[in-house]
C-alpha positions as CSV (number, residue, x, y, z in Angstrom):
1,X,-10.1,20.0,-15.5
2,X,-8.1,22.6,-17.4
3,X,-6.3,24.2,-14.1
4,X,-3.2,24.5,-13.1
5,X,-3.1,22.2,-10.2
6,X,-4.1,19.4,-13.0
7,X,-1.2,20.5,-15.0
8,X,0.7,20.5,-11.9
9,X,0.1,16.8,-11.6
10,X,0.6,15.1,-15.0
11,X,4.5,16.8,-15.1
12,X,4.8,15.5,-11.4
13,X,3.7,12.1,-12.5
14,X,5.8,12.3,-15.8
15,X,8.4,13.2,-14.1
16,X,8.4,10.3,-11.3
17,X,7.6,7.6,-14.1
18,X,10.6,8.9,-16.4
19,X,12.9,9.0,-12.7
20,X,12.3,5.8,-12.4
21,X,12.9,4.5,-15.9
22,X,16.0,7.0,-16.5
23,X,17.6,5.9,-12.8
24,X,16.8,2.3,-13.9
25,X,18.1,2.7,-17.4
26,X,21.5,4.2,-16.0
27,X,21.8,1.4,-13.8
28,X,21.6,-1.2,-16.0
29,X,23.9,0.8,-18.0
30,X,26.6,0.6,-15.4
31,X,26.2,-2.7,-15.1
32,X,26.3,-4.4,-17.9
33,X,27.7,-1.6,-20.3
34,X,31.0,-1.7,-21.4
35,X,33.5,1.4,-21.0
36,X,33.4,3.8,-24.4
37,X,36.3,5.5,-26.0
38,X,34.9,8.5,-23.7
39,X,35.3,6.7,-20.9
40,X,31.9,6.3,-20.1
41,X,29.6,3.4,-20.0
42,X,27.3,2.3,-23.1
43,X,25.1,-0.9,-24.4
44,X,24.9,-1.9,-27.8
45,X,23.3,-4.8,-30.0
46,X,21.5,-7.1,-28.2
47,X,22.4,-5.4,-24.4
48,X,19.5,-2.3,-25.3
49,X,16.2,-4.8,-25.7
50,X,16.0,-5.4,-21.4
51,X,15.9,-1.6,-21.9
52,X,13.2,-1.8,-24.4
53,X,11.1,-4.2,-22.8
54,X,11.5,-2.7,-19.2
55,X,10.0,0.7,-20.7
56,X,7.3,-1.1,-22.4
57,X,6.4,-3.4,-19.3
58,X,6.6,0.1,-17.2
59,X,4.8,2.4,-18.8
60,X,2.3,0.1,-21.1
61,X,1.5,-3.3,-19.0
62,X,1.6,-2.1,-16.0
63,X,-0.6,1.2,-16.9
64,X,-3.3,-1.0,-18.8
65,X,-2.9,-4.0,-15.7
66,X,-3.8,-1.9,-13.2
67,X,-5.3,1.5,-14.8
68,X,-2.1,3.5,-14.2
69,X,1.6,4.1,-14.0
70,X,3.0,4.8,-10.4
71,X,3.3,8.4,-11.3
72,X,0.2,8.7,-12.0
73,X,-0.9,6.6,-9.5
74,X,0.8,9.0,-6.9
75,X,-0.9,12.0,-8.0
76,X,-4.4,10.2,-8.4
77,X,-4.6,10.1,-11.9
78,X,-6.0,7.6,-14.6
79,X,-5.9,7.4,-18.6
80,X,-9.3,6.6,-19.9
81,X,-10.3,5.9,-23.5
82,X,-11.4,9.3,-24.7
83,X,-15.2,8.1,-26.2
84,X,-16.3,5.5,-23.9
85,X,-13.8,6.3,-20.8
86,X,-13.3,2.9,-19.5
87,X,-9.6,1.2,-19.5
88,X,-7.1,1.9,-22.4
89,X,-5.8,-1.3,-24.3
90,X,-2.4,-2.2,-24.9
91,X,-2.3,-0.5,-27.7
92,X,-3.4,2.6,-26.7
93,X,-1.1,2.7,-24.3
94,X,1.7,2.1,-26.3
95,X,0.6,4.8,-28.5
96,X,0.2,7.7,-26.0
97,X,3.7,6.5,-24.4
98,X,5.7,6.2,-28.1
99,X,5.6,10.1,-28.7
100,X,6.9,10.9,-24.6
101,X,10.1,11.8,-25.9
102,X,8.1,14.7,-28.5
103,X,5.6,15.4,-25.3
104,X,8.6,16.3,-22.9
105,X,10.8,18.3,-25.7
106,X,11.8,21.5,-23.8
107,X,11.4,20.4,-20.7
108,X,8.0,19.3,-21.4
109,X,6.6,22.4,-22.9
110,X,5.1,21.1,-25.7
111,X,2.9,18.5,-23.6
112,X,2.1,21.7,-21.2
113,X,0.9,24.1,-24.3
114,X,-0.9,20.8,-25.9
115,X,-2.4,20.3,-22.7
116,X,-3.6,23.8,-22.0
117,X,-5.0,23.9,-25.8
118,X,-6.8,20.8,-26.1
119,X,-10.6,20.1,-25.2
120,X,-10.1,17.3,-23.1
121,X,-6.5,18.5,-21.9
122,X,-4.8,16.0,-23.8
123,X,-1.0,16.0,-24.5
124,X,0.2,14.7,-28.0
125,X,0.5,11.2,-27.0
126,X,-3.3,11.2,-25.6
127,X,-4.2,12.5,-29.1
128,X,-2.7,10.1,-31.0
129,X,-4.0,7.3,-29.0
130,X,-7.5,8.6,-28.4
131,X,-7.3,9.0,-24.8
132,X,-7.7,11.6,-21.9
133,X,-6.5,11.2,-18.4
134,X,-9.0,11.6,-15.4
135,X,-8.9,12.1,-12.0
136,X,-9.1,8.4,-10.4
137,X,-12.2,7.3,-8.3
């Protein structure tokens, strides 16, 4: 499972999840942002939780609803519990998604050498939360 064509797949699945959630976040952004002294567009207080709670529904509900984000689901790939591989809960997804932002530092590097280094090829989030990702039946 350690090749590079796996590799391959988790950063194109990371990187459709996050193109979706980025383009959706700069939307919204636009939207209902306000102008900045910059001149650009920014949400404060309140106006930052639909961004919140759209990440969490994205990348936790859904992936726990129906086994998989729609990166992953592109590339045919599935998060399992690590010991008993059957679904993740909600919580384990949360926790393999919280640390994304650590996982993609440099471009994602650190998820690709944690990747290549771990047993199960795990990035840091799948560590923390006790999960793997598999191919999907």
């Amino acid at each position: 499972m350690k090749n590079k064509k796996f590799v391959s797949r988790r950063i194109i699945a990371g990187f459709i999840d996050y193109s979706i959630i980025l383009g959706l976040t700069y939307l919204y952004i636009y939207k209902f942002g306000s102008l900045n002294d910059e001149g650009e567009y920014s949400v404060n207080g309140f106006k930052t939780i639909p961004i919140i709670i759209f990440w969490f529904i994205y990348l936790c509900v859904i992936e726990v609803t129906v086994n998989s984000t729609l990166g992953n689901f592109i590339v045919r790939l599935t998060p399992v519990d690590l010991q008993t591989e059957n679904k993740i809960t909600l919580k384990q997804s949360f926790l393999r998604h919280i640390v994304d932002l650590l996982d993609m530092f440099f471009f994602g590097l650190v998820a690709i050498i944690i990747i290549k280094n771990s047993n199960d090829s795990q990035r840091l989030g799948d560590l923390l939360a006790k999960t793997k990702v598999i191919e999907a039946d």
